[in-house]
N, C-alpha and C positions, 0 to 999 in steps of 0.2 A: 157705846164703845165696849168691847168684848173687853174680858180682862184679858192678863199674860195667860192666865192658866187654862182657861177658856181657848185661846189662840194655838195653846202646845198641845192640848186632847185632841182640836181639829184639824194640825197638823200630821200629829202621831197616825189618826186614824187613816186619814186620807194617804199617809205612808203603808200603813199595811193593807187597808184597798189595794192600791197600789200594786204592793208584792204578791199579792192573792191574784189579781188577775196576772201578772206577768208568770208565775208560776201554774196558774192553768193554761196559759196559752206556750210557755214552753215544754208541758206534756204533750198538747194538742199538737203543736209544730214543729217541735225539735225546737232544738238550741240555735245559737246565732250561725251565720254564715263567715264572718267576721269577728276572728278571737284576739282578743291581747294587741289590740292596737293604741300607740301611743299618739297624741299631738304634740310632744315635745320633744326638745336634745334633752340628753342628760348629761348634756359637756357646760357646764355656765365659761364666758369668754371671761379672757384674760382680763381685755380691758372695759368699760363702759366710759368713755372719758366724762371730765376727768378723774375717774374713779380707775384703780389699777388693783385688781384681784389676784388675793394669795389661797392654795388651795391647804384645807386641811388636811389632817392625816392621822389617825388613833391606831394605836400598838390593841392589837386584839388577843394580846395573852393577858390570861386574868391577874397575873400577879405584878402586870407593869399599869396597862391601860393607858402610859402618855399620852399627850396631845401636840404636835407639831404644827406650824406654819412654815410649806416651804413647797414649791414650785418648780422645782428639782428633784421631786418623788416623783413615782409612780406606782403602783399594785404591787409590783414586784419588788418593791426595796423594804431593806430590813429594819425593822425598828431599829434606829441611833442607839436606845436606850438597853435593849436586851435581845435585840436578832429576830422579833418576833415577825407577825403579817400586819399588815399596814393597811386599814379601808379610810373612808370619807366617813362610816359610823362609826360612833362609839359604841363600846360594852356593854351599856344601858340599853341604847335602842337596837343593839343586834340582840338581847334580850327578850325586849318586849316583842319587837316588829316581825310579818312572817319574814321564813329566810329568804323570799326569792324578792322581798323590796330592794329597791335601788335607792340611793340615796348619792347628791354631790355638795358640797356645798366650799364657800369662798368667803373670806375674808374683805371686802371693799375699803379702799383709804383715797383720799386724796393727798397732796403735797401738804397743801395748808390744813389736813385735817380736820377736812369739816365735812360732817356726818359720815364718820365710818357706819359700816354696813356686815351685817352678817348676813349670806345671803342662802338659803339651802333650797334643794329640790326633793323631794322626795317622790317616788313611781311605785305605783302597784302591783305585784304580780297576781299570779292566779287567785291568791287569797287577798278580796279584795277592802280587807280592815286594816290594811297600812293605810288607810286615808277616811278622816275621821275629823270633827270639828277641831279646830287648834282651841279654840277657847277652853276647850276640856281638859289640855294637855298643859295652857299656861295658868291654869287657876291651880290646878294640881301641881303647878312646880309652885307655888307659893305668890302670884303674882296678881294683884287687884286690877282688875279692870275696871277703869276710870268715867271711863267714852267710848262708844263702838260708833264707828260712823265708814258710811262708804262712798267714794271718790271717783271722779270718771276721770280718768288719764287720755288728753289727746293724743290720734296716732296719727301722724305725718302720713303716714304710707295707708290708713285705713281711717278714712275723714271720717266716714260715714257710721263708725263700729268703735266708740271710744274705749281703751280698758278700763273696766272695772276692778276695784280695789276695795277689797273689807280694812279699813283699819281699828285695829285693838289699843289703845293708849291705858298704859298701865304703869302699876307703880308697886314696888315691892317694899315692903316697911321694913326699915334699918332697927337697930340697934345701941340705942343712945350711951346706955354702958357700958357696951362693949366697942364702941366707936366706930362701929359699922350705920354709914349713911341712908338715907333709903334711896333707891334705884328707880328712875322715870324713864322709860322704853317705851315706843312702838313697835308692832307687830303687825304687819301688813300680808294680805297673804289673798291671793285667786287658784280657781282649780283649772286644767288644761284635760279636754278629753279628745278623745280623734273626730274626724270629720267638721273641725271646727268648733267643736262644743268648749265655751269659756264660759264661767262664771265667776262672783264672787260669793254664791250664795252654796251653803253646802248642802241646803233643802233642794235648789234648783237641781244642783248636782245629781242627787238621790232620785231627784224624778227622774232625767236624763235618762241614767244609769238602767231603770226600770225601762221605759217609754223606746229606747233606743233597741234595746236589746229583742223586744217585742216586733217593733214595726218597721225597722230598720234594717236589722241584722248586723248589729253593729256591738260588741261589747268592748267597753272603755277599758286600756287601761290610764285611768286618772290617776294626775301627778298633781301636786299642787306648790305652788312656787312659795315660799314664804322669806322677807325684807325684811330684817329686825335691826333698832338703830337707837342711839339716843336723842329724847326731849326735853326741853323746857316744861314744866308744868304749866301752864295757862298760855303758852303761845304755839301757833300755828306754824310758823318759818318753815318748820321741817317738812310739810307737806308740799311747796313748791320743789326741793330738793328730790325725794321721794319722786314725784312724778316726772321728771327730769332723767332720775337712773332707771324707774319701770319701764319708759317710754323705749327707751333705748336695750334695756334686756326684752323687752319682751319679742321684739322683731329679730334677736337674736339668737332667740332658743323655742323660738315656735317653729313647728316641721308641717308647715303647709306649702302649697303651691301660691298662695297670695302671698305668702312673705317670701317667698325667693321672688316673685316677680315684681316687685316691689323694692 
């Protein structure tokens, strides 16, 4: 059995194979035929029953940066708090991420409160480093990952093509003396490219990406959806619930001809 480290040099390498031939054959042939195509909305719905979503809203002047829940905004309204401009990003990732990413995201609750939902979408533009493993981004916010495991979601409307699901179960370690608890989350997340291209793998993705653009004439732009919720440490419950609200977002923010006629 190969080791981990053995497995990431044969992965690495076979990635820049990879990009070497796609880069000689885009001198050879030109560029794609097909630019900046999406497979998704970037609208997430109101509602997923029973689940009823609120949308965010961040003040993007530096000296407020609030955070709102409220469903009664739009682009155009003022920050409450000091008059500013109002996105679905915050200051941080309008920082990091290029400018022309898109990004939505919603708040998920039921009546009885069981498993709210953070739920975000994030879209690539021309620069295509706004999409990037999540594991990289929750280890760097301070969050241990426990368990990586992935899940096949059935789809009513697509028997044959179950979604796939990467889930991250993680845990952020508290604070005993300062009486900060520690925190048990999941992290669920698939990537969406055009002409049907879904994955949960962010390797597969990168092939895609490569492979498509070559032989297809297709250049993605990939969005990736990401679920985040709380868990119980050692029990499973939240993964029937999880699949439950995927099932049902995902036929509602895929922009194919199979899901409309479906």
């Amino acid at each position: 059995m190969r080791s981990e480290g053995a497995k990431t040099v044969l992965a690495t390498a076979a990635m820049l194979l990879l990009l070497a031939l796609c880069a000689a054959a885009c001198v050879l042939f030109g560029g794609s035929d097909t630019a900046d195509e999406a497979g998704i909305s970037m609208a997430l719905p109101e509602r997923v029953p029973p689940w009823r979503g609120t949308t965010y809203w961040f003040c993007q002047s530096e000296g407020c940066g609030k955070g709102f829940l409220d469903n009664s905004f739009s682009s155009s309204t003022p920050c409450p708090a000091c008059g500013g401009e109002l996105r679905q990003m915050n200051l941080p990732e309008r920082r990091l991420l290029p400018a022309d990413t898109e990004l939505v995201r919603r708040y998920y609750e039921t009546p009885q409160r069981i498993l709210p939902l953070n739920v975000s979408i994030v879209l690539s533009g021309a620069d295509r480093s706004s999409i990037h493993r999540p594991e990289v981004c929750q280890t760097s916010a301070g969050h241990e990952i426990v368990r990586r495991r992935r899940i096949a979601v059935p789809l009513s409307w697509r028997p044959d093509r179950p979604l796939e699901i990467t889930v991250l179960e993680m845990t952020r370690h508290g604070n005993a003396e300062a009486g900060v608890p520690p925190q048990h989350t999941f992290y669920a997340y698939w990537f969406v490219g055009a002409k049907g291209r879904e994955t949960a793998s962010h390797w597969k993705r990168f092939w895609w990406m490569g492979t498509d653009r070559v032989f297809r004439g297709v250049s993605h732009r990939w969005a990736y959806v990401a679920v985040v919720g709380p868990r119980i440490p050692g029990e499973d419950g939240y993964l029937g619930l999880l699949s439950a609200f995927a099932s049902q977002l995902h036929r509602k923010i895929l922009r194919t001809e199979e899901a409309a006629e479906n």
